[in-house]
C-alpha positions as CSV (number, residue, x, y, z in Angstrom):
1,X,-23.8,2.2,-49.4
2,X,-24.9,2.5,-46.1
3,X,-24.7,1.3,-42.9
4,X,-26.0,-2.3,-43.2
5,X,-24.0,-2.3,-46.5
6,X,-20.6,-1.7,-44.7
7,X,-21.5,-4.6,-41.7
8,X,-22.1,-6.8,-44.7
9,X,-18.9,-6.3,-46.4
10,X,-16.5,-6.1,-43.0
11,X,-18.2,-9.6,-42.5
12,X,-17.5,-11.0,-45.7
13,X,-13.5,-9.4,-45.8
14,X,-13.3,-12.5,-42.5
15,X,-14.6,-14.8,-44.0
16,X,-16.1,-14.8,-47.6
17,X,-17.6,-18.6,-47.3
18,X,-19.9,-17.3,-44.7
19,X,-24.1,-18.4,-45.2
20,X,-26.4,-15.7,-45.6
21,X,-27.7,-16.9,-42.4
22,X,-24.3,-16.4,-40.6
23,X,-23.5,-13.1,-42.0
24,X,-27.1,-11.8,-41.1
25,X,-26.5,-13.3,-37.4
26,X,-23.1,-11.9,-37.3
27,X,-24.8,-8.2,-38.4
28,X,-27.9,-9.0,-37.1
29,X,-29.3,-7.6,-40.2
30,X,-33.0,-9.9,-41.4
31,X,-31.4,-12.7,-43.6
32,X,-33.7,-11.3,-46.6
33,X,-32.1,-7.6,-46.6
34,X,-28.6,-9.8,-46.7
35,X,-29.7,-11.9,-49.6
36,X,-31.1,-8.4,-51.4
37,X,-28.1,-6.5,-50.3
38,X,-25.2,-8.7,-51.7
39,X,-27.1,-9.3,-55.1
40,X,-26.8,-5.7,-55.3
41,X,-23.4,-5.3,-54.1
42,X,-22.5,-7.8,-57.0
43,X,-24.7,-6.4,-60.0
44,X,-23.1,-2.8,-59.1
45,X,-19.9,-4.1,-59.1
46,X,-19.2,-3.2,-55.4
47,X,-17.9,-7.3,-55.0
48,X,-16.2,-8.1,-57.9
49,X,-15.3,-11.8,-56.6
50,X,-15.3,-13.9,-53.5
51,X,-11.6,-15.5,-53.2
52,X,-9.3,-17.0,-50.8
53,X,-6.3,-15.8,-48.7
54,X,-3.5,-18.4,-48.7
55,X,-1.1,-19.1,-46.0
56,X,2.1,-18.5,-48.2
57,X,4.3,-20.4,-45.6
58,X,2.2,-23.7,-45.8
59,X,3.0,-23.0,-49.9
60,X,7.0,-22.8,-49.0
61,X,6.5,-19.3,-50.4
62,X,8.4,-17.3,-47.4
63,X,9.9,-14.6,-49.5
64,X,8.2,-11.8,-50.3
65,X,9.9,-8.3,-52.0
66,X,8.4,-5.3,-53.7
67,X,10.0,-4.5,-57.0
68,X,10.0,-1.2,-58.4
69,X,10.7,-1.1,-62.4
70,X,11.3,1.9,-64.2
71,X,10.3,1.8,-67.7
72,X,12.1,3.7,-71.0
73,X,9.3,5.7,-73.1
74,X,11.3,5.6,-75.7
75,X,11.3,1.4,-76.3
76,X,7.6,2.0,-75.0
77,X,6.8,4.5,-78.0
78,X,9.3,2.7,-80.5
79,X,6.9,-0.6,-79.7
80,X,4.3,1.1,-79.6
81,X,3.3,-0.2,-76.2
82,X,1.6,1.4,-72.9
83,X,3.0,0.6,-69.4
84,X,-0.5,-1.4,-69.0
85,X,0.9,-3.8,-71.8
86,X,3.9,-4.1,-69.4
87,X,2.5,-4.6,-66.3
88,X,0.0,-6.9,-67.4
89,X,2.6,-9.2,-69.0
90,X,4.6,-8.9,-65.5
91,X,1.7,-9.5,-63.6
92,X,1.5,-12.8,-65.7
93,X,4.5,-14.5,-64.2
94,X,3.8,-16.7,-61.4
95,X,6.1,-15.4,-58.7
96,X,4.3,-11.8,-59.5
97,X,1.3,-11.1,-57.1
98,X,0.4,-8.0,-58.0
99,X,2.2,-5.2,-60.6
100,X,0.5,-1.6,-60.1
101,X,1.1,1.7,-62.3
102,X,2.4,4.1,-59.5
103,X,4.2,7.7,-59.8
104,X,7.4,9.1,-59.2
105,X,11.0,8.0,-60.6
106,X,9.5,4.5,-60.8
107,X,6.5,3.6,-63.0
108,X,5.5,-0.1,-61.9
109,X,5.2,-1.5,-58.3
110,X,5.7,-5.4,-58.4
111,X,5.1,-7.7,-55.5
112,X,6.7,-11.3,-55.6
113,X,6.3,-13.9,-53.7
114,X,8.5,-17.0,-53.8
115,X,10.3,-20.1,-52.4
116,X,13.8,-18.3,-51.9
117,X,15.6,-15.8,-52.2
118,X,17.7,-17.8,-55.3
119,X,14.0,-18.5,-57.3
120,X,13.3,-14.5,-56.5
121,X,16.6,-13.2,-57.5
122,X,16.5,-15.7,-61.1
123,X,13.1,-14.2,-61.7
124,X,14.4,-10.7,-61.6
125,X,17.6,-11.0,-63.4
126,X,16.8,-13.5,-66.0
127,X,13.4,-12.6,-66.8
128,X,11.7,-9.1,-65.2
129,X,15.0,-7.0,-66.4
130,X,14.7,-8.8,-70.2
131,X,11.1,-7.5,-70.2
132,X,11.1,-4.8,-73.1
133,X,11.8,-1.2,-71.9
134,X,12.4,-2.3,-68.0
135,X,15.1,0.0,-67.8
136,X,16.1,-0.2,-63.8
137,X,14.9,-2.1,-60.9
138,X,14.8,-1.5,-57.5
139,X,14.1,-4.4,-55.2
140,X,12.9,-4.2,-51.3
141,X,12.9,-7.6,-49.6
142,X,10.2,-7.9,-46.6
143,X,11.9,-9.2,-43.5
144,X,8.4,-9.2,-41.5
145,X,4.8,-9.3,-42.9
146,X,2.4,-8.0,-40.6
């Protein structure tokens, strides 16, 4: 990665739709070295996938929290299961955005978003805390996205 490399890819975080023309105007790097440069950004794995940002509010999904879950490694071990197997079956839900491994007293990092409070608070006590070996939530609403 170099230079050129990082103009290409602070383009592309804007706007991902963006002609190889446009993002070689916009770097003015030649619109061959762009063509050459994202094939190899892509074959090395460096972009994974192009994708789209949506405007949550124009979904009716205002409400946004960060749950922390606390596993038991005893119902993990008794089921033989890793905290991978539980965040990927979190991360399944609909409401859930994102669910990453993290350290300290809590083991999973969730991020919901939803319509209400109401659909948020149902997902958490009638289907996150029956998730096997959830053992303890801890739930941090946003009041302001930046």
């Amino acid at each position: 990665m170099d230079e050129k490399d990082k103009k290409i890819l602070k383009v592309l975080e804007g706007n991902s739709r963006l002609s190889i023309q446009a993002i070689a105007k916009k770097t003015l790097v030649p619109i061959t070295t762009v063509y050459n440069r994202l094939k190899k950004l892509e074959s090395t794995g460096v972009i994974k996938r192009y994708t789209i940002e949506y405007d949550n509010k124009m979904l009716g999904k205002t409400t946004c929290a960060y749950v922390m879950a606390q596993l038991d490694n005893s119902i993990l071990k008794k089921n033989n299961l890793t905290e991978h197997d539980i965040a990927k079956k979190i991360k399944s839900h609909d409401l859930v955005e994102e669910a990453d491994l993290i350290t300290g007293e809590y083991d999973i990092l969730i991020k919901l978003r939803a319509c209400s409070t109401e659909e948020m608070n149902g997902y958490i006590v009638k289907q996150l805390r029956e998730v096997e070996s959830v053992a303890r939530t801890h739930t941090l609403v946003v009041i302001e996205e930046m």
